[in-house]
NUDRENVEX-162315 format. One record per residue: x negated, z negated, y of N, C-alpha, C in turn. Coordinates in steps of 0.05 Angstrom, whole numbers, padded with zeros to 5 digits, always signed. Each point is the difference from the previous one (the first is absolute). Example, Ala and Ser with C-alpha at 12.3 -4.5 7.8 and 13.67 -1.06 7.14 Angstrom:
# NUDRENVEX-162315
-00264-00156-00114+00018+00000+00024-00018+00000+00024;+00007+00014+00021-00016-00001+00024+00015-00014+00022;
# end
This chain:
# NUDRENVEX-162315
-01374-03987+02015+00027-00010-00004+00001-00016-00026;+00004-00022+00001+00007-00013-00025+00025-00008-00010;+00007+00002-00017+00025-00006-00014+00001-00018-00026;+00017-00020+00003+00002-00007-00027+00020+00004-00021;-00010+00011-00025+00013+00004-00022+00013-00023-00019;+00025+00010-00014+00013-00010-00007-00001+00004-00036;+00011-00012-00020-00012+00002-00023-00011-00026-00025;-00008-00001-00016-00019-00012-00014-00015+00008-00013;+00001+00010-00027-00026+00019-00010+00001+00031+00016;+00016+00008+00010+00005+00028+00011+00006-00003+00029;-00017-00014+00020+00007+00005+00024+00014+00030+00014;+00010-00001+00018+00014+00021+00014+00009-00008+00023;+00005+00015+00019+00023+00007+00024+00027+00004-00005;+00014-00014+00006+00033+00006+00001+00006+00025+00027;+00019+00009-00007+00011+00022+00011+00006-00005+00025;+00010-00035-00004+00012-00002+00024-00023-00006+00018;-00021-00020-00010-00019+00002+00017-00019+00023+00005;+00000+00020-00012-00016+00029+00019+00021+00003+00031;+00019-00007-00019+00013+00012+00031+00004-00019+00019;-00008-00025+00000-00002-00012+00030-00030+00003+00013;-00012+00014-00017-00036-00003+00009+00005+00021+00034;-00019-00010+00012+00005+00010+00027-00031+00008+00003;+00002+00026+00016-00022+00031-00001+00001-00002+00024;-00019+00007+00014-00011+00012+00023+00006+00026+00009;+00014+00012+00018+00007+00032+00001-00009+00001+00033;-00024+00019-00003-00005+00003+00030+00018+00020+00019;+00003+00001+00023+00021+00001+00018+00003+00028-00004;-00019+00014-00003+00008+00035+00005-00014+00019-00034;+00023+00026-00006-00010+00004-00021-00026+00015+00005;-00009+00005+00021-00024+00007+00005-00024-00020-00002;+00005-00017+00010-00020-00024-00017-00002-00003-00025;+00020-00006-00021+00008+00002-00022-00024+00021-00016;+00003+00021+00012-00010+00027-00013-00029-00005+00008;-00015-00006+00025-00024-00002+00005-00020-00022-00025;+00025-00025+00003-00017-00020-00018+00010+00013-00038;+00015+00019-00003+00004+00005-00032-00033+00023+00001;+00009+00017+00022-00025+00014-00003-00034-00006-00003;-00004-00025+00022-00018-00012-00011-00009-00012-00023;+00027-00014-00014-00014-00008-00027+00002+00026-00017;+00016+00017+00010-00007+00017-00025-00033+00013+00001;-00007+00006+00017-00024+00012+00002-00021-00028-00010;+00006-00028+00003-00022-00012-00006+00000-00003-00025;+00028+00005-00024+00007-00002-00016-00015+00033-00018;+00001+00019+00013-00015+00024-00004-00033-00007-00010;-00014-00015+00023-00024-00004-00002-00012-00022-00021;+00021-00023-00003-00005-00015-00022+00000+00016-00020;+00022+00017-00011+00000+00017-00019-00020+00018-00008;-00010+00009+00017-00024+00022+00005-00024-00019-00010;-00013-00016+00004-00025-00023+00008+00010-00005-00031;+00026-00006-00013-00008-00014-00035+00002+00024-00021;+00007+00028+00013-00007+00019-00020-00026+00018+00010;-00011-00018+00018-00034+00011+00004-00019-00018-00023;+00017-00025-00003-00019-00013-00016+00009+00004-00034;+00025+00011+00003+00001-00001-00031-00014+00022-00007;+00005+00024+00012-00010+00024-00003-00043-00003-00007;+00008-00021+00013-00040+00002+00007-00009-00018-00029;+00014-00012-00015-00003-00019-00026+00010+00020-00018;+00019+00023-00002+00000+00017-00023-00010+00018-00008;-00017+00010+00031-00020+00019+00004-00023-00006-00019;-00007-00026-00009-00020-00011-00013-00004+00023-00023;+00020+00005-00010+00009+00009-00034-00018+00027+00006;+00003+00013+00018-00024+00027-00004-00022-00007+00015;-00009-00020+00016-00019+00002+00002-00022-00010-00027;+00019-00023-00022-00017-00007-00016+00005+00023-00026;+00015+00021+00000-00004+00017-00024-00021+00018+00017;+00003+00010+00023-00023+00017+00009-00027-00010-00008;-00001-00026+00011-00027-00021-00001-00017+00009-00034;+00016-00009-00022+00004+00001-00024-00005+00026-00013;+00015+00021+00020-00012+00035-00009+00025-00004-00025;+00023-00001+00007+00020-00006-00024+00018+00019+00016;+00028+00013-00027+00011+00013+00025+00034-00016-00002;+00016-00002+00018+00028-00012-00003+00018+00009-00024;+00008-00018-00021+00015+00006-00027+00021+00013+00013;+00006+00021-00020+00016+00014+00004+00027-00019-00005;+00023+00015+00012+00031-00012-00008+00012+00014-00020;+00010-00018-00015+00013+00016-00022+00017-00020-00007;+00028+00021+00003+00027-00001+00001+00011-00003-00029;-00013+00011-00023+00012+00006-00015+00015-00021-00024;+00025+00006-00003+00016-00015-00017-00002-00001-00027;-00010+00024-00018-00005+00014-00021-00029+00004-00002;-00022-00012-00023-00019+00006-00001-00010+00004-00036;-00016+00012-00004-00010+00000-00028-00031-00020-00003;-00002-00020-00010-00015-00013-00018-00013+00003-00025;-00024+00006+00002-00012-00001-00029+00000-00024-00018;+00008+00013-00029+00004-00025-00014-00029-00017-00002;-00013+00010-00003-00026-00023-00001-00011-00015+00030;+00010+00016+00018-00004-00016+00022+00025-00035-00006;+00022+00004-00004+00021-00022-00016-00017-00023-00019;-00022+00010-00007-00010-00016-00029-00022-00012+00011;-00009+00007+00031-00024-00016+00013+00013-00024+00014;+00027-00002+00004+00008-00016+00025+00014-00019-00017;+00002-00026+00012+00026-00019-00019+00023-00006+00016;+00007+00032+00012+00020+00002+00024+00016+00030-00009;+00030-00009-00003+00014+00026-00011+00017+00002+00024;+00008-00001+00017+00017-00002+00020-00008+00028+00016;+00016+00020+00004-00012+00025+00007-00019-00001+00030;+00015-00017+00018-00006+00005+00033-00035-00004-00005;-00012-00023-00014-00025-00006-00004-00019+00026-00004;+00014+00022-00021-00018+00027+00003+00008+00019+00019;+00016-00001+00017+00007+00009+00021-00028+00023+00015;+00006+00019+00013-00017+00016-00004-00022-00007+00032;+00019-00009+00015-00019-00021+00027-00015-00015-00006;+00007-00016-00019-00019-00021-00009-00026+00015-00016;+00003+00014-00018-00017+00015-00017-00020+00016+00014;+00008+00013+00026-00021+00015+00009-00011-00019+00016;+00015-00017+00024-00016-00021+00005-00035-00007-00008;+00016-00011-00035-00018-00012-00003-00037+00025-00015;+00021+00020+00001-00012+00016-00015-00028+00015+00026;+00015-00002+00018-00015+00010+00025-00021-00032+00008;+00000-00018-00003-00019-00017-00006-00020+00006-00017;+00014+00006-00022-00029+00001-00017-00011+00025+00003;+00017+00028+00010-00017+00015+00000-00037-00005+00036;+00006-00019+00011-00013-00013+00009-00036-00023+00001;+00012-00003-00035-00012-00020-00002-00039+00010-00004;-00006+00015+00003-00029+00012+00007-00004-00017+00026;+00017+00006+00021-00007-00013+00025+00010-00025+00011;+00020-00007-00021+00011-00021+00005+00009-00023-00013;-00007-00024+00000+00014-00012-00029+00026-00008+00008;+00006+00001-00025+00038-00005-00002+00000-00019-00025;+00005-00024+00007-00003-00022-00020+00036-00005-00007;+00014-00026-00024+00017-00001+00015-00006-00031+00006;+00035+00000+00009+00000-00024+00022-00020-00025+00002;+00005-00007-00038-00001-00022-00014-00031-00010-00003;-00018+00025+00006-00030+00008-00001-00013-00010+00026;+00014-00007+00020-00015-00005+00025+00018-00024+00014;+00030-00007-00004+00011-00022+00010+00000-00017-00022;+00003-00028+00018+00016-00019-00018+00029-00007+00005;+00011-00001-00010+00041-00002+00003-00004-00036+00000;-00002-00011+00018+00012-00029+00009+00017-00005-00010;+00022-00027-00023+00016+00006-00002+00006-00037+00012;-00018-00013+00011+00007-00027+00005+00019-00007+00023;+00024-00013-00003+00023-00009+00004+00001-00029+00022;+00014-00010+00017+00015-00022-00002+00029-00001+00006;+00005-00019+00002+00037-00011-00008+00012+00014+00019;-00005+00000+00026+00017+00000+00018-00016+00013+00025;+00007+00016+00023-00009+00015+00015-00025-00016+00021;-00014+00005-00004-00021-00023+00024-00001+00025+00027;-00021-00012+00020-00004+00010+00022-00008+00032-00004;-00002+00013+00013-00008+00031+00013+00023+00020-00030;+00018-00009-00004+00005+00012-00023+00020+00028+00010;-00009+00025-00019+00008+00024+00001+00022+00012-00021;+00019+00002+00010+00018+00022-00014+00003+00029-00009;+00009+00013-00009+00002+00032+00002+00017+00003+00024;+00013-00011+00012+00015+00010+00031-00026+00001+00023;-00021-00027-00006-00017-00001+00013-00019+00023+00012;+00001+00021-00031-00034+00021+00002+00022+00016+00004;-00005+00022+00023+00006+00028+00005-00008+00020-00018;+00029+00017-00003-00013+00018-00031-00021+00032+00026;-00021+00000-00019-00019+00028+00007-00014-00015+00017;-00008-00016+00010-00020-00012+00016-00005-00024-00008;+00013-00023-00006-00017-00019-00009+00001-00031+00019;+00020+00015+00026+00004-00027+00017+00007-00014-00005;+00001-00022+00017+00019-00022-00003+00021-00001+00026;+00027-00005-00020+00021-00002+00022+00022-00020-00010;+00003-00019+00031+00014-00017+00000+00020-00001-00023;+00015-00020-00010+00026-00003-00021+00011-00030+00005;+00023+00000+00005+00013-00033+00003+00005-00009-00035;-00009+00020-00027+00001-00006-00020+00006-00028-00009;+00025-00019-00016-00016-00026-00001-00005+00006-00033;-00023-00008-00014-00017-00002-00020-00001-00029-00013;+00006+00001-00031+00005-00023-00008-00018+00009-00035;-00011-00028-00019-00016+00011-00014-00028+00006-00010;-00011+00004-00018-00020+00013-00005-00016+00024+00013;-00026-00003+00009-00011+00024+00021-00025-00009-00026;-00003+00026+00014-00040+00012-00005-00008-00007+00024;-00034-00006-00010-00018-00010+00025-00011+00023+00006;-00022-00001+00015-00018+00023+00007-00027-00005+00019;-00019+00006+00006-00025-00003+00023-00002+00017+00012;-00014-00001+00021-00011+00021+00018-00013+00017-00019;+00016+00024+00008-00018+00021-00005+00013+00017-00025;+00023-00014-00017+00009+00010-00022+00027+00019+00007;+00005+00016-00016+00008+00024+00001+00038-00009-00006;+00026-00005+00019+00021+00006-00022+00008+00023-00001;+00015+00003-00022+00014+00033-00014+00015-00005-00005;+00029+00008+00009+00028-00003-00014+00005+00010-00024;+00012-00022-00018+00005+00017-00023+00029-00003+00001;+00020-00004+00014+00026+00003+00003+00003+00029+00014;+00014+00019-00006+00008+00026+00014-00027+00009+00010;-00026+00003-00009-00017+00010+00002-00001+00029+00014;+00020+00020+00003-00007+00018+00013+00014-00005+00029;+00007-00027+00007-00003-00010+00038-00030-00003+00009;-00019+00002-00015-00023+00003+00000-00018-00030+00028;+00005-00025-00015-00003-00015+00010-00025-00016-00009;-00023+00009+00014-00029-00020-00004-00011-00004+00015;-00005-00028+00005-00011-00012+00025-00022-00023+00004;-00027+00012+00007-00021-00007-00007+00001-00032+00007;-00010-00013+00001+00009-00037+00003-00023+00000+00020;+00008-00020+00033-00024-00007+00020-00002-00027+00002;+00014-00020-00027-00002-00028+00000+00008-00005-00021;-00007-00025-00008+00012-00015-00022+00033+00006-00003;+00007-00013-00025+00039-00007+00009+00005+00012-00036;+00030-00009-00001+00018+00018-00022+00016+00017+00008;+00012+00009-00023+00022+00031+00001+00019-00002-00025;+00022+00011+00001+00008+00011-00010-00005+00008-00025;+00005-00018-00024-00002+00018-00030+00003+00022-00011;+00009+00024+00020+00000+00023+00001-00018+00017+00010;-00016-00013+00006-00027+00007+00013-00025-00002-00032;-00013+00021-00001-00022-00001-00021-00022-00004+00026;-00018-00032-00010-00024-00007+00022-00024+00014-00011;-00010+00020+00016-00024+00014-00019-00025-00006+00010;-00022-00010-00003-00023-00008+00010-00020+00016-00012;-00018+00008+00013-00019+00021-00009-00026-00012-00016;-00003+00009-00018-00026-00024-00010-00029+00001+00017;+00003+00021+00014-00025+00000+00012+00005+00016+00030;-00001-00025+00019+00005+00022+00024-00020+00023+00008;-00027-00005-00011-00017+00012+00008+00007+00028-00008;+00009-00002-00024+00009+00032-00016+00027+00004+00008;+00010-00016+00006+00045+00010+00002-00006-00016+00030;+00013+00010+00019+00005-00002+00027+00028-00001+00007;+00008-00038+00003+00027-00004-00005+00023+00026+00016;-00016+00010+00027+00018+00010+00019-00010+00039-00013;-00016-00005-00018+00000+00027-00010+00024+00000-00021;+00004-00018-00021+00013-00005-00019+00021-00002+00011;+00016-00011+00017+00029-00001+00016-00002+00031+00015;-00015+00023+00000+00008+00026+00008+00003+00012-00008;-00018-00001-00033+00011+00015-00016+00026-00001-00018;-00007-00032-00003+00037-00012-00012+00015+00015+00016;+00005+00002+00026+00019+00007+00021+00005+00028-00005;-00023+00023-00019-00003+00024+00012+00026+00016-00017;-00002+00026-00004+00018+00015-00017-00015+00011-00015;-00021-00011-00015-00004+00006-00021+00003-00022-00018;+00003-00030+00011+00014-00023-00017+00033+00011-00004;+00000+00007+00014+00034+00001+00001+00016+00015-00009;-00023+00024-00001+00015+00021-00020-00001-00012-00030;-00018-00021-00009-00008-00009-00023+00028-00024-00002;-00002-00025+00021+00020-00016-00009+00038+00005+00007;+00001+00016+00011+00031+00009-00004+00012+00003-00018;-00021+00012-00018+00017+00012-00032-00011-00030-00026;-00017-00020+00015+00000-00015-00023+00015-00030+00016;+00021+00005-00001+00016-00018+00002+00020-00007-00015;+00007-00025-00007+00021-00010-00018+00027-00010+00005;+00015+00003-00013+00022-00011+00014+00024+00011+00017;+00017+00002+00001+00019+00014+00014+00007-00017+00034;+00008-00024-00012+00016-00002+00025-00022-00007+00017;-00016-00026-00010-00028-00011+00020-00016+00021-00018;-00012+00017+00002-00018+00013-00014-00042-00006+00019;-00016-00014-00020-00018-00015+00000-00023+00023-00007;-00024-00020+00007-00029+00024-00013-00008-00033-00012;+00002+00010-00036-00010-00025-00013-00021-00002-00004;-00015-00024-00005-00023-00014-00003-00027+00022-00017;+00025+00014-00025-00024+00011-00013+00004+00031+00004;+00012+00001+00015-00003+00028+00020-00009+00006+00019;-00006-00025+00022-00020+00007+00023-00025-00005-00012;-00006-00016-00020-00028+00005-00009-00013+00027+00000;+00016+00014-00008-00010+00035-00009+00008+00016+00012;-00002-00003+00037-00002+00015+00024-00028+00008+00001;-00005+00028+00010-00024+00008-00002-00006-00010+00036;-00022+00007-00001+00000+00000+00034-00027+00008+00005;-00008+00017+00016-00033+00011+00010-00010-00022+00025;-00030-00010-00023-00013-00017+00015-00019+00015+00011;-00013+00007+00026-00019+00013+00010-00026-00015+00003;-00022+00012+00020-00017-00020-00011+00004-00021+00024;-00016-00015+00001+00009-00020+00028-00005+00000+00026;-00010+00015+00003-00005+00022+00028+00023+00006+00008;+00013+00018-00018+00019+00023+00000+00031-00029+00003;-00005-00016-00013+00023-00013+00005-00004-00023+00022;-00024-00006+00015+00001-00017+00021+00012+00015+00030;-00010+00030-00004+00012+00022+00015+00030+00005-00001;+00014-00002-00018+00024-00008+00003+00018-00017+00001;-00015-00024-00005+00006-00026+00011+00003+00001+00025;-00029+00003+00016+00006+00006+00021+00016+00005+00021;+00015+00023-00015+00016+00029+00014+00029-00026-00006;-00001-00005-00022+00029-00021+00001-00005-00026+00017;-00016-00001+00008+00009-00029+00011-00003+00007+00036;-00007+00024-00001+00003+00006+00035+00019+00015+00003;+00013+00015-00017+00025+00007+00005+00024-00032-00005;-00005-00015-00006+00023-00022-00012-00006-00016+00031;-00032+00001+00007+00007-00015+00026+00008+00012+00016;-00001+00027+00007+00015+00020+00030+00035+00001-00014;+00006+00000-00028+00025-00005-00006+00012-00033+00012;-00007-00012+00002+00005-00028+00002-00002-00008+00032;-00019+00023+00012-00001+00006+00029+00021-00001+00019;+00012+00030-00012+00018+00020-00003+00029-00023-00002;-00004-00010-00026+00031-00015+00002+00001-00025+00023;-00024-00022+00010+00008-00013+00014+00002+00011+00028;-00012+00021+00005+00013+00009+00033+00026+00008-00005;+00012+00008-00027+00028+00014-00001+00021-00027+00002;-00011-00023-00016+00010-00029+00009+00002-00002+00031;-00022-00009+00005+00000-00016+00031+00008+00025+00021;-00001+00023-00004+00021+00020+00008+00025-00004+00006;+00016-00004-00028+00040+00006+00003+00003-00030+00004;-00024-00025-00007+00001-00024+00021-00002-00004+00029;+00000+00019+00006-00005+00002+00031+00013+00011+00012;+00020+00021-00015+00017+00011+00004+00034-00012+00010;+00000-00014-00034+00026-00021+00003-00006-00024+00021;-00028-00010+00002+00001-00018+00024+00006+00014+00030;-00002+00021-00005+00003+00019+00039+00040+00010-00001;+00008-00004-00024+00020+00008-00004+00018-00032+00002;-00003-00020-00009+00014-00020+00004+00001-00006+00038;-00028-00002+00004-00008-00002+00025+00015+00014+00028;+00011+00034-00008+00010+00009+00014+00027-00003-00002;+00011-00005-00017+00029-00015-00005+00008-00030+00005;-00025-00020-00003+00015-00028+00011-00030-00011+00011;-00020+00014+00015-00016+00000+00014-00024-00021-00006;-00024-00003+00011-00013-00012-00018-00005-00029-00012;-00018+00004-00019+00019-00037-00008-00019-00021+00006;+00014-00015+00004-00011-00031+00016-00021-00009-00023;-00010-00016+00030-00029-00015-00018+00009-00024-00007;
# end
């Protein structure tokens, strides 16, 4: 059904015209009920088919702390904590949330690790891209774009005006706007983004494994780390010289081609998963127009 809207910068529907729009009402409420019941059940199964795939992309998070022999950071609630003063005199950060006691064991449960594992930080194994142009070019990504906890990409009618960051295949973004929506999304082509996006490139794929490095960014042991180092109240950000000094466990490259792996065949049965749930409730509303004003001409 198409309609045209009325408006200039703020298109809309007038009142009066909803109400001359003319609906289709099939003859008996027993029909009525047969075709609501069908979409509801196809509407069921779409639903079902995109929390098979989200579920199957967050699942990642223990399979890569299992993988790792790490165990899940604990939660901690607490509002009230005690700080040692000389711990204050190592940091050039007075802001309490930063010693926050999630972040601290976090990172603390890393190092108690590091016999088996190295835990570098960020700044030690990526490079932070910081090259720019004027204005949005082709394949360009937003923060509406990447799905927070997985890493997808999803549609946005966004319009984008301005300065972007570039990026290549293969480089890593990381939101540093509201950082605990937990939005990083490994790059499968050229294009720009979003200046809110930190572009992280690994200096060496052979040692950092871009789709290992976007799992562990993604995991909750980054996250228990960047929630509390955030700035800012209203847009609150992860700044430049604060994601530098994210710890993160590099394994050896075995251990992280193995979970590369594991993410990129779960992201394709997730991606599976969502286009049958598409061409599904598309097949649906076409059997549903069809049985209301029958089928449509060639």
């Amino acid at each position: 059904m198409l309609m045209r809207s009325s408006g200039g910068n703020y298109p809309a529907i007038t009142e009066d015209e909803l109400a001359n729009v003319l609906i289709p009402i099939p003859a008996t409420a027993r029909l009525q009920n047969d075709l609501v019941a069908a979409m509801d059940t196809a509407r069921a199964a779409r639903l079902t088919k995109l929390a098979q795939a989200d579920a199957l992309l967050a699942g990642l998070d223990d399979y890569l702390l299992a993988t790792l022999g790490l165990t899940r950071p604990p939660k901690d609630e607490r509002k009230v904590f005690a700080v040692p003063l000389i711990d204050l005199g190592t940091q050039a950060r007075l802001n309490a949330d930063y010693f926050h006691p999630e972040r601290i064991l976090a990172i603390r449960a890393l190092a108690d690790t590091t016999q088996q594992l190295n835990c570098p930080r960020l700044e030690q194994v990526v490079d932070f891209i910081r090259d720019q142009i004027r204005a949005p070019g082709p394949n360009y990504l937003s923060l509406a774009n990447v799905q927070s906890n997985t890493g997808e990409l999803v549609a946005t009618d966004e319009d984008v005006t301005g300065a972007c960051s570039v990026f290549q295949r293969g480089d890593v973004l990381f939101a540093r706007l509201r950082p605990y929506l937990n939005k990083v999304h490994v790059t499968e082509s050229d294009g720009c983004c979003s200046p809110e996006f930190h572009v992280l490139r690994a200096k060496n794929n052979e040692t950092l494994r871009p789709d290992y490095l976007a799992a562990i960014l993604r995991s909750r042991l980054t996250l228990a780390q960047t929630r509390h180092m955030m700035t800012g109240n209203t847009h609150p950000r992860l700044t430049n010289e604060d994601v530098v000094t994210l710890v993160i466990p590099v394994p050896k490259p075995v251990v992280q081609e193995a979970i590369a792996a594991e993410a990129r065949r779960r992201r394709d049965e997730a991606r599976r998963l969502r286009a049958e749930a598409d061409s599904g409730w598309q097949a649906a509303k076409l059997w549903f127009e069809e049985q209301l004003l029958g089928p449509a001409q060639p």
